[in-house]
LUMTITI-712424 format. One record per atom (N, C-alpha, C, CB): x, y, z. Coordinates in Angstrom, 2 decimals, padded with zeros to 5 digits, m for minus. Glycine has a CB too. Example, Ala and Ser with C-alpha at 12.3 -4.5 7.8 and 13.67 -1.06 7.14 Angstrom:
+---------+---------+---------+
!      xx !      yy !      zz !
+---------+---------+---------+
!  013.19 ! m005.69 !  007.80 !
!  012.30 ! m004.50 !  007.80 !
!  013.20 ! m003.30 !  007.80 !
!  011.31 ! m004.47 !  009.05 !
!  012.85 ! m002.25 !  007.08 !
!  013.67 ! m001.06 !  007.14 !
!  012.90 !  000.03 !  007.87 !
!  014.08 ! m000.60 !  005.72 !
+---------+---------+---------+
//
This chain:
+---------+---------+---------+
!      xx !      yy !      zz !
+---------+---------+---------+
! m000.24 ! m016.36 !  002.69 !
! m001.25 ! m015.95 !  001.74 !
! m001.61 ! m014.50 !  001.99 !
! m002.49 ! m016.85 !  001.82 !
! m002.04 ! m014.13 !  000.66 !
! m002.42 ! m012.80 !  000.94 !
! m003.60 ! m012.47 !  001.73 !
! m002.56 ! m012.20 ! m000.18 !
! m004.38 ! m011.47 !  001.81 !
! m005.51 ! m011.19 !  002.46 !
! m006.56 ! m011.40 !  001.27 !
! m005.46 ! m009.73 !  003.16 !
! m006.32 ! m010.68 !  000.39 !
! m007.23 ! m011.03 ! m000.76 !
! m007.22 ! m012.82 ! m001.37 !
! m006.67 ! m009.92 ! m002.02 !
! m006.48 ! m013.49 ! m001.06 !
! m006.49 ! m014.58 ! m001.69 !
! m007.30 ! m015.40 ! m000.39 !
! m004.93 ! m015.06 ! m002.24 !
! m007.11 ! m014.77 !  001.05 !
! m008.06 ! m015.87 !  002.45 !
! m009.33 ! m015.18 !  001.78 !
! m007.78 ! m015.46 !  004.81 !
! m009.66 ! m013.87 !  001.34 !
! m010.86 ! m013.71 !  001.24 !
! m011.80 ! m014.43 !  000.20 !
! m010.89 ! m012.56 !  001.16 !
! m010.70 ! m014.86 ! m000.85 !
! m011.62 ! m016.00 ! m001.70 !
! m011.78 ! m017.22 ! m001.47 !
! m011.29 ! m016.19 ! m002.85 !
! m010.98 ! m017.77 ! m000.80 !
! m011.06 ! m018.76 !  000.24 !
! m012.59 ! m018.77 !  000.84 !
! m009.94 ! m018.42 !  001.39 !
! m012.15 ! m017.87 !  001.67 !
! m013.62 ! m017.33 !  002.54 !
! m014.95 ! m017.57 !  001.68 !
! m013.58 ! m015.48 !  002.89 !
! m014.55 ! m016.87 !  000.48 !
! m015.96 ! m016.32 ! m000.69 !
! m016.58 ! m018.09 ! m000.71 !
! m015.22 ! m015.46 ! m002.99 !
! m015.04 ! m018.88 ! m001.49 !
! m015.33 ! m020.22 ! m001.94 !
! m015.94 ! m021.08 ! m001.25 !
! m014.41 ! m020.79 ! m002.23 !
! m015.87 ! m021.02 !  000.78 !
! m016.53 ! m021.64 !  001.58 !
! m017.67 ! m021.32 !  001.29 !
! m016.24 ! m021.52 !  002.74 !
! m018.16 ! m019.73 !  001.32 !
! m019.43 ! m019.72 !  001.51 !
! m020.43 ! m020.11 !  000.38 !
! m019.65 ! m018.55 !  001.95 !
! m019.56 ! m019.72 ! m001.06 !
! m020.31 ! m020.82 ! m002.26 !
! m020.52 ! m022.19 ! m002.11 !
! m019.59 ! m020.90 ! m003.49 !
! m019.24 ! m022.77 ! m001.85 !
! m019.79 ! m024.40 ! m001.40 !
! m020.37 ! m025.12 ! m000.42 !
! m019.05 ! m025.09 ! m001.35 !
! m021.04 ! m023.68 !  000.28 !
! m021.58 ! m024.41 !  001.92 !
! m023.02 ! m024.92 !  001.15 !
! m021.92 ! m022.93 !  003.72 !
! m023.41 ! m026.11 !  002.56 !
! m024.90 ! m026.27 !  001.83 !
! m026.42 ! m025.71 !  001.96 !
! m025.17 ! m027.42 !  001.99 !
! m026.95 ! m025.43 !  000.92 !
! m028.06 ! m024.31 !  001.03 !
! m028.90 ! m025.14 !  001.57 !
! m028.65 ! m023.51 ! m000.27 !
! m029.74 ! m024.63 !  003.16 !
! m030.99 ! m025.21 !  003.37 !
! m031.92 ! m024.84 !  002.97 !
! m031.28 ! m025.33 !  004.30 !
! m033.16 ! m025.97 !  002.57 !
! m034.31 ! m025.64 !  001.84 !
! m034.94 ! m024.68 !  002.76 !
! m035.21 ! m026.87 !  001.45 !
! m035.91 ! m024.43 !  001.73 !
! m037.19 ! m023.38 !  002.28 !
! m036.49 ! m021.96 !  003.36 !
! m038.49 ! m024.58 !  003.50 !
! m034.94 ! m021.36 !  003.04 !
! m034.57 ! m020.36 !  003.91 !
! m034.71 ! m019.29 !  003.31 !
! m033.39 ! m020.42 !  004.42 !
! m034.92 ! m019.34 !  001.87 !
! m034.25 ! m018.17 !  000.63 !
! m032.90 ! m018.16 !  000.16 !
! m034.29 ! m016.71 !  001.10 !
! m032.53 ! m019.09 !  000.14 !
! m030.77 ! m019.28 ! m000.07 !
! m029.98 ! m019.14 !  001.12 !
! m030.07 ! m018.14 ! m001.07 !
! m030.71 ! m019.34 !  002.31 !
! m029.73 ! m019.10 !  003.41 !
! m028.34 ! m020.91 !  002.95 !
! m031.01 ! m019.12 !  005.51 !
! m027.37 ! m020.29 !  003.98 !
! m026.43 ! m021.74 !  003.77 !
! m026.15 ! m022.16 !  004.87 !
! m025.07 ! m021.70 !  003.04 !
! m025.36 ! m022.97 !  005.02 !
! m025.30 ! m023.84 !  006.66 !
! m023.05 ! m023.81 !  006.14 !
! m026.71 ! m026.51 !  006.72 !
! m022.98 ! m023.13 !  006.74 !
! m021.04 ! m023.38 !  006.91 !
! m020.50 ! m023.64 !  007.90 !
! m020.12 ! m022.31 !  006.69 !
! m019.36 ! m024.37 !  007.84 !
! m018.76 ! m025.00 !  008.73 !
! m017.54 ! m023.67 !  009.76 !
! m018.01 ! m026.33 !  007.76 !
! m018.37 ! m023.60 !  010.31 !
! m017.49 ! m022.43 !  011.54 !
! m016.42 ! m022.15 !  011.46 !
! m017.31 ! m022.73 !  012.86 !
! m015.78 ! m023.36 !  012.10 !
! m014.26 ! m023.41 !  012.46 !
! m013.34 ! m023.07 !  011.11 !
! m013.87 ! m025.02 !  013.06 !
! m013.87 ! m023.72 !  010.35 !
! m013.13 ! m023.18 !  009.00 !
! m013.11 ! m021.94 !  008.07 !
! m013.41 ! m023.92 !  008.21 !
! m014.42 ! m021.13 !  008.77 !
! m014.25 ! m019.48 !  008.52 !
! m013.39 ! m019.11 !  009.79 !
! m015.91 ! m018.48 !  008.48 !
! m013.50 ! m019.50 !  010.79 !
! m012.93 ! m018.63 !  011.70 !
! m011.52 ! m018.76 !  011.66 !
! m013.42 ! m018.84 !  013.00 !
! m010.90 ! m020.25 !  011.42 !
! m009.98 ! m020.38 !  010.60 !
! m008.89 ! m019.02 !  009.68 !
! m010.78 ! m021.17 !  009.82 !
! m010.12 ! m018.97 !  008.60 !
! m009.22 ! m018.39 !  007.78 !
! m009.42 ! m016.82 !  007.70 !
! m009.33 ! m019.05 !  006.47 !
! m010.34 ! m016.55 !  008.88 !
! m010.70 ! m014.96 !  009.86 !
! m009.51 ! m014.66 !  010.29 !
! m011.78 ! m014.99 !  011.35 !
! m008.82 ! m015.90 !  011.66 !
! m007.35 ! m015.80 !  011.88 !
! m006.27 ! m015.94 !  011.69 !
! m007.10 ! m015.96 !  012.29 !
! m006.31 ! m016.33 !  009.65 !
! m005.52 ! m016.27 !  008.66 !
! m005.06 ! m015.01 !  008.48 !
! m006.04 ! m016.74 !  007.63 !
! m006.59 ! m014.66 !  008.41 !
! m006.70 ! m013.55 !  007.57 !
! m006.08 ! m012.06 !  008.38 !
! m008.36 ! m013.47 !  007.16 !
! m006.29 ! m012.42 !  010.26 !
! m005.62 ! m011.14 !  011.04 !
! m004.16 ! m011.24 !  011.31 !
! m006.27 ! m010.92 !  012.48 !
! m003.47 ! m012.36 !  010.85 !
! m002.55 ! m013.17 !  010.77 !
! m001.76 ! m012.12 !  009.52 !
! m003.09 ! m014.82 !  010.46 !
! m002.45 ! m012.18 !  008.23 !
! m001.68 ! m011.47 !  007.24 !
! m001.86 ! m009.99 !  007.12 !
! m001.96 ! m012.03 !  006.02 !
! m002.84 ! m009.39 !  008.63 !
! m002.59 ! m008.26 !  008.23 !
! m001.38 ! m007.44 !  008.50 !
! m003.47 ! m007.72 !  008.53 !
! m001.14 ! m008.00 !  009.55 !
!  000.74 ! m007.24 !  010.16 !
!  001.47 ! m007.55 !  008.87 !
!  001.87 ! m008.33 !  011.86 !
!  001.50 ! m008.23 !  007.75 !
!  002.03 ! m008.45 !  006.91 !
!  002.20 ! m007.17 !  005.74 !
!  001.46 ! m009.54 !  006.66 !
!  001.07 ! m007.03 !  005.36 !
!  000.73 ! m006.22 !  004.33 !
!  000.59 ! m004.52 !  005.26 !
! m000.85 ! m006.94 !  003.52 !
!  001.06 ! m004.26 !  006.68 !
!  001.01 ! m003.06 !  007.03 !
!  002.77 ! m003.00 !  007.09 !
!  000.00 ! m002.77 !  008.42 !
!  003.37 ! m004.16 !  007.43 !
!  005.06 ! m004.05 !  007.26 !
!  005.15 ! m003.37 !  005.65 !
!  006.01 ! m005.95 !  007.37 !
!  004.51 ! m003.79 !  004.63 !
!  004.52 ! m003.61 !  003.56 !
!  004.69 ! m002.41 !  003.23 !
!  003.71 ! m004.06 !  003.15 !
!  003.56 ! m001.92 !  003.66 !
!  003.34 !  000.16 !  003.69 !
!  004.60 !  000.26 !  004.34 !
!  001.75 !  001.17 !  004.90 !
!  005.06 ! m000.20 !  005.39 !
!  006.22 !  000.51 !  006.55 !
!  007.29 !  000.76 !  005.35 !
!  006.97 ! m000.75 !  008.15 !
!  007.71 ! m000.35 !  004.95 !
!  008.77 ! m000.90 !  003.82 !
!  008.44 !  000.36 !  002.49 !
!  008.30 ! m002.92 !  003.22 !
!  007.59 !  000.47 !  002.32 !
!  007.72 !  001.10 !  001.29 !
!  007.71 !  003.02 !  001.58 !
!  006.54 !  000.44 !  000.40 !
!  007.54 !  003.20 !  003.21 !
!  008.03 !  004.47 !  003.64 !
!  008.93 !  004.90 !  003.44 !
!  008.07 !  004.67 !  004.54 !
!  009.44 !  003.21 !  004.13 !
!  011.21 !  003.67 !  004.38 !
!  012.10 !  003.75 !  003.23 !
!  012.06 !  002.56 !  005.28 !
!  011.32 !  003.17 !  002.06 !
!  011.89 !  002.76 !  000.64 !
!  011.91 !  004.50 !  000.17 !
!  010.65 !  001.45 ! m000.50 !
!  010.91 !  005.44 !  000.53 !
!  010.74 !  006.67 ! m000.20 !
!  011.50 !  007.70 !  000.94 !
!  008.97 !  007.01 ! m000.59 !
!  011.72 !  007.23 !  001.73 !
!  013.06 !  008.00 !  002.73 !
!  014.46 !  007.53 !  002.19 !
!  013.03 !  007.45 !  004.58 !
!  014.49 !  006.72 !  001.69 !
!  015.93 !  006.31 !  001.18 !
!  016.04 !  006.60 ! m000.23 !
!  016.26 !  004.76 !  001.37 !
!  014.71 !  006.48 ! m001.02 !
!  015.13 !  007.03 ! m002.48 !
!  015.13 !  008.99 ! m002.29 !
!  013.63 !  006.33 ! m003.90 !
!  014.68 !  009.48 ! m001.38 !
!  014.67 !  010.77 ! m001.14 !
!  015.89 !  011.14 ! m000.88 !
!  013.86 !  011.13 ! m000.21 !
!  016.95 !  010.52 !  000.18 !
!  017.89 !  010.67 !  000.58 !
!  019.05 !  010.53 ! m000.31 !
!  017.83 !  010.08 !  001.46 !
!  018.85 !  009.26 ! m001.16 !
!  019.48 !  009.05 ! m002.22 !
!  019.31 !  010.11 ! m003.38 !
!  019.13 !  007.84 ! m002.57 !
!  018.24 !  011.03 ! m003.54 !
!  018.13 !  012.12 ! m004.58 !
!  018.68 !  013.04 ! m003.99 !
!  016.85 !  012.54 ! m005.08 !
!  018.39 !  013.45 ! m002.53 !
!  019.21 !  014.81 ! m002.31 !
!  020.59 !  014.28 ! m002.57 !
!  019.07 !  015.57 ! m000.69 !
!  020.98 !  013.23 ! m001.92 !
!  022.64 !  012.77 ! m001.94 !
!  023.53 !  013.25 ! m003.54 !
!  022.66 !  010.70 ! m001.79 !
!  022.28 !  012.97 ! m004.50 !
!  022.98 !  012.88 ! m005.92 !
!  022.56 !  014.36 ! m006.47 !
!  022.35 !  011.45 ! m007.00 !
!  021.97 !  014.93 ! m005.79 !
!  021.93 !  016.52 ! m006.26 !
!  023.18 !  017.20 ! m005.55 !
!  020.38 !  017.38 ! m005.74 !
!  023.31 !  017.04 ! m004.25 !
!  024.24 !  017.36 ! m003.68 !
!  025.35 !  017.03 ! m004.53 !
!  024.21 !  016.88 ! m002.51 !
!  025.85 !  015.70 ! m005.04 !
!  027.33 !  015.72 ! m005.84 !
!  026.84 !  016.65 ! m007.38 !
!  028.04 !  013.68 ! m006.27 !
!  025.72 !  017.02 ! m007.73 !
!  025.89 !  017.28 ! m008.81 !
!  026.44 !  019.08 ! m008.85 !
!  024.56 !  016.80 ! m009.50 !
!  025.75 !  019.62 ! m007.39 !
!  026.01 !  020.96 ! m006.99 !
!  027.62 !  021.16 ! m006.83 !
!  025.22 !  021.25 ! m005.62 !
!  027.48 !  019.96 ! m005.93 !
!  029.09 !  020.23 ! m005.73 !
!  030.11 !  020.08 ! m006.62 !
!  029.58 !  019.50 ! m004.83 !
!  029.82 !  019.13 ! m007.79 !
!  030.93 !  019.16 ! m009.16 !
!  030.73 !  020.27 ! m009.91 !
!  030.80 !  017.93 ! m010.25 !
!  029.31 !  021.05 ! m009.78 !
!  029.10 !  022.04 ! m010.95 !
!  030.06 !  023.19 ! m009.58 !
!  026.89 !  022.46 ! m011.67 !
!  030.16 !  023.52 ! m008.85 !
!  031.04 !  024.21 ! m007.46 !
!  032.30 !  024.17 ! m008.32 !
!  031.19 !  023.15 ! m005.67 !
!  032.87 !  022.82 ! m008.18 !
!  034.31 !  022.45 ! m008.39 !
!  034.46 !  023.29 ! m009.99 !
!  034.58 !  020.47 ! m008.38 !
!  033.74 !  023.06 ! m010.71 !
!  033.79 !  022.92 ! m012.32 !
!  033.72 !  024.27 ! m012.29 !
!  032.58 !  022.05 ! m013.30 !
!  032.92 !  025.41 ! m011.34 !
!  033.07 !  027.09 ! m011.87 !
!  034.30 !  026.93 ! m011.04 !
!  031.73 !  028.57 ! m011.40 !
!  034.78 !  026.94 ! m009.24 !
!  035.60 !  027.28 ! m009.24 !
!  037.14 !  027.24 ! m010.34 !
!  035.45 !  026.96 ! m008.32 !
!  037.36 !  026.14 ! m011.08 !
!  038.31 !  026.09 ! m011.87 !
!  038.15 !  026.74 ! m012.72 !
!  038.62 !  025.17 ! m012.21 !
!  037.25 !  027.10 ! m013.42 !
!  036.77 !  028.44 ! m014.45 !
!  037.32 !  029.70 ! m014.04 !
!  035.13 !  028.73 ! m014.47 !
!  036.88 !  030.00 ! m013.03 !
!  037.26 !  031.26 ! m012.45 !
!  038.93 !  031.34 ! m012.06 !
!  036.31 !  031.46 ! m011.12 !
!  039.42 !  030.22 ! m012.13 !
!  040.88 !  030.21 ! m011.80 !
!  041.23 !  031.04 ! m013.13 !
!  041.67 !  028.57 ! m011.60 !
!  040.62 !  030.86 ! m014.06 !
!  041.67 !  031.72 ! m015.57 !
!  040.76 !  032.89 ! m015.42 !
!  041.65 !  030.86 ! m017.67 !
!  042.01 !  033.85 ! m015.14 !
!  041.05 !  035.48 ! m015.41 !
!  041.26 !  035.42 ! m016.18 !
!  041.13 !  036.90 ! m014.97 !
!  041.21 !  035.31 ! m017.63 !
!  040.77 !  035.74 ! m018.84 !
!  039.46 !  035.51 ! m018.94 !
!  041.41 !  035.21 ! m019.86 !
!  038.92 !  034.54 ! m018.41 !
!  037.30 !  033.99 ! m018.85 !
!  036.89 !  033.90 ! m016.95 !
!  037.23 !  031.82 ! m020.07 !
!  036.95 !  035.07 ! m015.90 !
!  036.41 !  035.29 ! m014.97 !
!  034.81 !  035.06 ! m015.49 !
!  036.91 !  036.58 ! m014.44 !
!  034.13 !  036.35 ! m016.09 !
!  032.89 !  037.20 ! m016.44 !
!  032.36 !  035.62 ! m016.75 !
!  032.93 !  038.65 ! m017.85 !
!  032.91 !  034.69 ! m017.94 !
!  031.95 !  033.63 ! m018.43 !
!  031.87 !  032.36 ! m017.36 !
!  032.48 !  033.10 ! m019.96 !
!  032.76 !  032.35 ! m016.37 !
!  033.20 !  031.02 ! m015.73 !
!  032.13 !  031.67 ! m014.88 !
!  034.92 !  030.52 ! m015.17 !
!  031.82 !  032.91 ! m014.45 !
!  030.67 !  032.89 ! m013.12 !
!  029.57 !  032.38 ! m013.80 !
!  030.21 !  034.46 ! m012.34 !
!  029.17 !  033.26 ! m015.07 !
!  027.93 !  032.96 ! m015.94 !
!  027.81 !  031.25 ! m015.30 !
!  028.26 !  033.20 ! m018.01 !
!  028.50 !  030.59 ! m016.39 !
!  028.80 !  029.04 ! m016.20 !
!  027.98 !  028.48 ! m014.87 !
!  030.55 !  028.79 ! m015.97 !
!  028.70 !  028.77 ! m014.02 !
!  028.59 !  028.51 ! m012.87 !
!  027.10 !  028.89 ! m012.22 !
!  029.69 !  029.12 ! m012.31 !
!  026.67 !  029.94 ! m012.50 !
!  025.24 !  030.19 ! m012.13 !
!  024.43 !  029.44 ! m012.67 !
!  024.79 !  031.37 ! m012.36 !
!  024.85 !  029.10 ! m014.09 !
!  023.78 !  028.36 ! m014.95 !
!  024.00 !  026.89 ! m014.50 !
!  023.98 !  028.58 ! m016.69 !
!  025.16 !  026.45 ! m014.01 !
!  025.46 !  024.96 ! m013.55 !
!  024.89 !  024.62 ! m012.08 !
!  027.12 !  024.71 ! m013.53 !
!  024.54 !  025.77 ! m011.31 !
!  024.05 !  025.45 ! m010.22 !
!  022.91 !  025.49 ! m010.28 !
!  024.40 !  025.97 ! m009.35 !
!  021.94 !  026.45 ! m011.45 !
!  020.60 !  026.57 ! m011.39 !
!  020.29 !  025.22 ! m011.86 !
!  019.99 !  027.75 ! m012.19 !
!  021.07 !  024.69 ! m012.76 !
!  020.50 !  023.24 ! m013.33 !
!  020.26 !  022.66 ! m012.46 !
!  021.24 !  022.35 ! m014.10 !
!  021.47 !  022.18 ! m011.93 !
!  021.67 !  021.31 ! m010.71 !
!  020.39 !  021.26 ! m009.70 !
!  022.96 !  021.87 ! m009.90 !
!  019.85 !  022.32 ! m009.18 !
!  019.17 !  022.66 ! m008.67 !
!  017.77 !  022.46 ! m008.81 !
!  019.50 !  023.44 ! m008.67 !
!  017.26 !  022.91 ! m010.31 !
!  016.61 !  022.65 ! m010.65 !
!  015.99 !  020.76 ! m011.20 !
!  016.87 !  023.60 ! m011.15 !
!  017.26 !  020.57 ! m011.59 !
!  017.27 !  018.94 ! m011.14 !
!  016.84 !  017.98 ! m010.20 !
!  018.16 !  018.65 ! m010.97 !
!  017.85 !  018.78 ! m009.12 !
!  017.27 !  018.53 ! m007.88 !
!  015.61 !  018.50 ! m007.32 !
!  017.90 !  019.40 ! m007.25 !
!  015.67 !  019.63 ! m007.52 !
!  014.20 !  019.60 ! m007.32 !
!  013.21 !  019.09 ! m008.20 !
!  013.83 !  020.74 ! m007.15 !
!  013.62 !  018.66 ! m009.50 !
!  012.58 !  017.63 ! m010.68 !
!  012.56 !  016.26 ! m009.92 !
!  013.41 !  017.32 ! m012.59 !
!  013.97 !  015.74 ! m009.04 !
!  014.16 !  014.45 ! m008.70 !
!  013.32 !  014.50 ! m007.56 !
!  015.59 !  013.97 ! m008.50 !
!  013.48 !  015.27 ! m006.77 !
!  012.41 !  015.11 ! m005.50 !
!  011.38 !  015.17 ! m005.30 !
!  012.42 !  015.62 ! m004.76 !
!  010.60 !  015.70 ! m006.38 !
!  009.13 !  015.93 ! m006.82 !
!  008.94 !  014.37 ! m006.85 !
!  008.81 !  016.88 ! m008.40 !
!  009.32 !  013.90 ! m008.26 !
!  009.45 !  012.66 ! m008.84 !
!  009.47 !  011.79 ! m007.91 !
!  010.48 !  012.50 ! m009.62 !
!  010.19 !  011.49 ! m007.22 !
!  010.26 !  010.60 ! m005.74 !
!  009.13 !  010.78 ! m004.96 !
!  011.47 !  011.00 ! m004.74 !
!  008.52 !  012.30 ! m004.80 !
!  007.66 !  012.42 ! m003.55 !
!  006.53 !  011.78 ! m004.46 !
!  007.38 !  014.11 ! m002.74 !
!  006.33 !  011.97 ! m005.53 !
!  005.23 !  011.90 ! m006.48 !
!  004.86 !  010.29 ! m006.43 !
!  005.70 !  012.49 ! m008.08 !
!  006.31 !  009.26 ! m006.83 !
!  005.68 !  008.33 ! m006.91 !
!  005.61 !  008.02 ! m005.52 !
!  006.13 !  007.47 ! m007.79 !
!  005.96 !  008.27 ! m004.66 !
!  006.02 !  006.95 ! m003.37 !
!  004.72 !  007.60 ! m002.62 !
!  007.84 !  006.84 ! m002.07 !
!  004.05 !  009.20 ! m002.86 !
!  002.68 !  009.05 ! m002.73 !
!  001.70 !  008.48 ! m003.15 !
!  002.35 !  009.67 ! m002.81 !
!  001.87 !  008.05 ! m004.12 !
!  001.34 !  007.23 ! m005.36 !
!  001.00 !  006.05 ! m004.65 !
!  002.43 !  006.95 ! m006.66 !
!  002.32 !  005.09 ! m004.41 !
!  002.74 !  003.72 ! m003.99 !
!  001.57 !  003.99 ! m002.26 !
!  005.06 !  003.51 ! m003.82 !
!  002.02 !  004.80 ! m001.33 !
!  001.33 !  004.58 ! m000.38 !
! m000.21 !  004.92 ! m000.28 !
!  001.98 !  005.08 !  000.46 !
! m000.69 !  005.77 ! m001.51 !
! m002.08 !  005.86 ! m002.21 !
! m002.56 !  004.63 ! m002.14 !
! m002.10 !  006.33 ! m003.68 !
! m002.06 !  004.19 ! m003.28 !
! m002.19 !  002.49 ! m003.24 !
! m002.51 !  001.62 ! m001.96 !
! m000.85 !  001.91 ! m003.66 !
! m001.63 !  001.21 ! m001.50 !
! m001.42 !  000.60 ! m000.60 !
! m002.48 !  001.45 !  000.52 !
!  000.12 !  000.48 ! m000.42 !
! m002.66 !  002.30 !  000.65 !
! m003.82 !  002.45 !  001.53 !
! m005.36 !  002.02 !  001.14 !
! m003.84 !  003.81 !  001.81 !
! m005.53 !  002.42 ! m000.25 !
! m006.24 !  002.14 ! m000.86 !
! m006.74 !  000.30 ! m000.46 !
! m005.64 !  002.63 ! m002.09 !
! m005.77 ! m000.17 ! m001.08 !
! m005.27 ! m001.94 ! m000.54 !
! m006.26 ! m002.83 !  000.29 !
! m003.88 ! m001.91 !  000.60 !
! m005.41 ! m001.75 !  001.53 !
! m005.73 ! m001.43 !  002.66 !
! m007.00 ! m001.38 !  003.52 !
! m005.35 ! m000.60 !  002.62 !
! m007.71 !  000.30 !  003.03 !
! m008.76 ! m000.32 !  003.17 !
! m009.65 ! m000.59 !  002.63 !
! m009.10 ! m000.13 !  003.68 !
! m009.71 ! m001.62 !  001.27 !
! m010.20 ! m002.22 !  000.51 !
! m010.71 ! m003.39 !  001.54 !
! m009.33 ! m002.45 ! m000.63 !
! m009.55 ! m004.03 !  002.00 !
! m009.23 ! m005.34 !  002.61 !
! m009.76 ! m005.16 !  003.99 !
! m007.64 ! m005.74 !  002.59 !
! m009.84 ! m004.61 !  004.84 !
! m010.66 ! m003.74 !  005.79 !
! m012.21 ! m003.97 !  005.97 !
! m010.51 ! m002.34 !  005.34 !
! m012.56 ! m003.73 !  004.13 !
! m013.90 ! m003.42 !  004.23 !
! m014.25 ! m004.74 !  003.98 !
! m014.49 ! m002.30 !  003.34 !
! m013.84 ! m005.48 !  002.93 !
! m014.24 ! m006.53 !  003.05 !
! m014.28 ! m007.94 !  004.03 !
! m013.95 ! m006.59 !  002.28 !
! m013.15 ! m007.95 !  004.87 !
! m013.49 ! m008.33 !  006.42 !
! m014.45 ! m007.79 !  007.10 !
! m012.54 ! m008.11 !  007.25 !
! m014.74 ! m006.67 !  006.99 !
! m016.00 ! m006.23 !  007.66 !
! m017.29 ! m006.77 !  006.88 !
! m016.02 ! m004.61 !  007.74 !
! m016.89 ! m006.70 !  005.45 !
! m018.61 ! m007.63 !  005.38 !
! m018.57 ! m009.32 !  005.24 !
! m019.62 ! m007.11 !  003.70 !
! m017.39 ! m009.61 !  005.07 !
! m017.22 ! m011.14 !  005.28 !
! m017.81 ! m011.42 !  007.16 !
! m015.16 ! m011.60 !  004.93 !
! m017.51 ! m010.24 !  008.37 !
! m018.07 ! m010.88 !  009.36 !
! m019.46 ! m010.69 !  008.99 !
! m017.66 ! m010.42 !  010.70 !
! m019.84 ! m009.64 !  008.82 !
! m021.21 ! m008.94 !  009.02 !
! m021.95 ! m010.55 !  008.41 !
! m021.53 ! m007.10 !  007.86 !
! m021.36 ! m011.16 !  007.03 !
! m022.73 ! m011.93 !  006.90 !
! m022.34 ! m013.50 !  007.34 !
! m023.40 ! m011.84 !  005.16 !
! m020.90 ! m013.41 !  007.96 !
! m021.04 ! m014.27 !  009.07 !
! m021.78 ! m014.36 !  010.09 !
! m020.28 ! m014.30 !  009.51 !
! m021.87 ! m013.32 !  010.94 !
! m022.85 ! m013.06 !  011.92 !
! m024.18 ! m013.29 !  011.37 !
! m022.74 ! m011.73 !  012.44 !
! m024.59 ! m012.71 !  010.52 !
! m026.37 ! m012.44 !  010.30 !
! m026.58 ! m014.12 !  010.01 !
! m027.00 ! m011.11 !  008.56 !
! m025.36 ! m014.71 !  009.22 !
! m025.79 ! m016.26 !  008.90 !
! m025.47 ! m017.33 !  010.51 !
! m024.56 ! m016.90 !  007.28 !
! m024.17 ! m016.71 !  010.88 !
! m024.85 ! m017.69 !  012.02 !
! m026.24 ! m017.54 !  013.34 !
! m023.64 ! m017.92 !  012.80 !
! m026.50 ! m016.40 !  013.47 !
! m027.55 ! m016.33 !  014.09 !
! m028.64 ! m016.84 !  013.45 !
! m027.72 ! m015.23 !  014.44 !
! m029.36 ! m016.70 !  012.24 !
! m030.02 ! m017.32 !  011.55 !
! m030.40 ! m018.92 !  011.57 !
! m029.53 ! m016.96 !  010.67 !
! m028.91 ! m019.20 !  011.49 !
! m029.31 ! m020.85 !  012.11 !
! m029.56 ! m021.02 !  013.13 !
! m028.48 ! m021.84 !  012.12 !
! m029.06 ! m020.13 !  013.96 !
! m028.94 ! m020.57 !  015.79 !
! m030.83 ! m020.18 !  015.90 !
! m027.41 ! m019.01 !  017.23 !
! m031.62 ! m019.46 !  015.26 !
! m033.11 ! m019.00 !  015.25 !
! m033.71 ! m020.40 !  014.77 !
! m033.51 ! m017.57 !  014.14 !
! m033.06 ! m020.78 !  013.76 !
! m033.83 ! m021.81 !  013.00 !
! m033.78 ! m023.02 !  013.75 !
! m033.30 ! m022.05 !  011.60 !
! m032.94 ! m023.34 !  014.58 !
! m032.40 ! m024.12 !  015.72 !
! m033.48 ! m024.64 !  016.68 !
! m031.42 ! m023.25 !  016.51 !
! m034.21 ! m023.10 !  016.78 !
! m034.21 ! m023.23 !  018.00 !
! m035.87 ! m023.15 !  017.78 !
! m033.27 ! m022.16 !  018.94 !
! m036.52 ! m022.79 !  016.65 !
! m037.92 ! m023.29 !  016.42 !
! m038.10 ! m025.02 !  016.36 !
! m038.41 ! m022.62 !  014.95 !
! m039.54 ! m025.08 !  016.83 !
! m039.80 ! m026.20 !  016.90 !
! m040.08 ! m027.31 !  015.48 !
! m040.77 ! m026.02 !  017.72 !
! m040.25 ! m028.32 !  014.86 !
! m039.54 ! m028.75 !  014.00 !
! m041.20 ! m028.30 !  013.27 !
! m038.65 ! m030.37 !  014.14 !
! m042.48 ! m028.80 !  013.89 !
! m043.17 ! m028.22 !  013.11 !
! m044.07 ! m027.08 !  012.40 !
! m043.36 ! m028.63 !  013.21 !
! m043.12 ! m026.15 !  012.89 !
! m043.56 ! m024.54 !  012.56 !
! m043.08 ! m024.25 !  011.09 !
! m042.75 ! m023.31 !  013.69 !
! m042.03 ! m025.27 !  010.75 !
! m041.74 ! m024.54 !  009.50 !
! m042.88 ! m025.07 !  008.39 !
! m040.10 ! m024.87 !  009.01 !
+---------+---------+---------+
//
């Protein structure tokens, strides 16, 4: 499970726990079964940080894969002036050619790598984002774990007719 899906889990315990009278809506939940799905929940985070890893390595390989395919495109527009330039009659236009086939290329190149860097900043934007979304809300899923179990452990521990 995801992290966001233990956290509704989590949410759903604490809606269906039972409210004791006269607290202000305090609730009474069953422990083991938050803590449970607490060590569900630290359980799926190595999960969703492989995730980010995966999608590093995904923008090192589509990077690699763009220089790779700029590289053949330099090097055919290479091949394509050198054979130009083989006919001196059309020397003067086969360089032209050739300058303009490498600036493309080039310029290509560098549209594709933008594009790549662009989205997979994007993707790990995200995913940090995710991240620490999921972060924060474990942090307030303990926080009102804590404040609620001490609460009972107070209420516990008054005598029955003070309230």
């Amino acid at each position: 499970m995801t992290i966001d899906e233990l956290l509704d889990i989590m949410d759903e315990t604490l809606e269906e726990a039972t409210t004791l009278p006269f607290t202000g809506g305090k609730r009474m939940v069953d422990v083991e079964k938050v803590r449970d799905i607490m060590d569900d929940i630290r359980l799926s985070m190595p999960q969703e940080i492989k995730q980010a890893r995966a999608i590093v390595e995904d923008r090192g390989r589509i990077v690699d894969d763009a220089n790779k395919e700029a590289e053949a495109i330099i090097k055919r527009a290479e091949e394509r002036a050198r054979a130009i330039v083989a006919e001196q009659a059309i020397v003067k236009a086969a360089q032209q050619k050739a300058t303009e086939m490498l600036a493309s290329a080039q310029a290509q190149s560098r549209e594709m790598r933008a594009t790549v860097t662009g989205y997979c900043e994007n993707m790990l934007r995200r995913t940090e984002e995710q991240l620490a979304q999921s972060l924060t809300d474990v942090k307030t899923v303990r926080t009102t774990l804590r404040q609620t179990s001490k609460k009972g452990l107070a209420e516990k521990r008054q005598p029955r007719g003070e309230n």
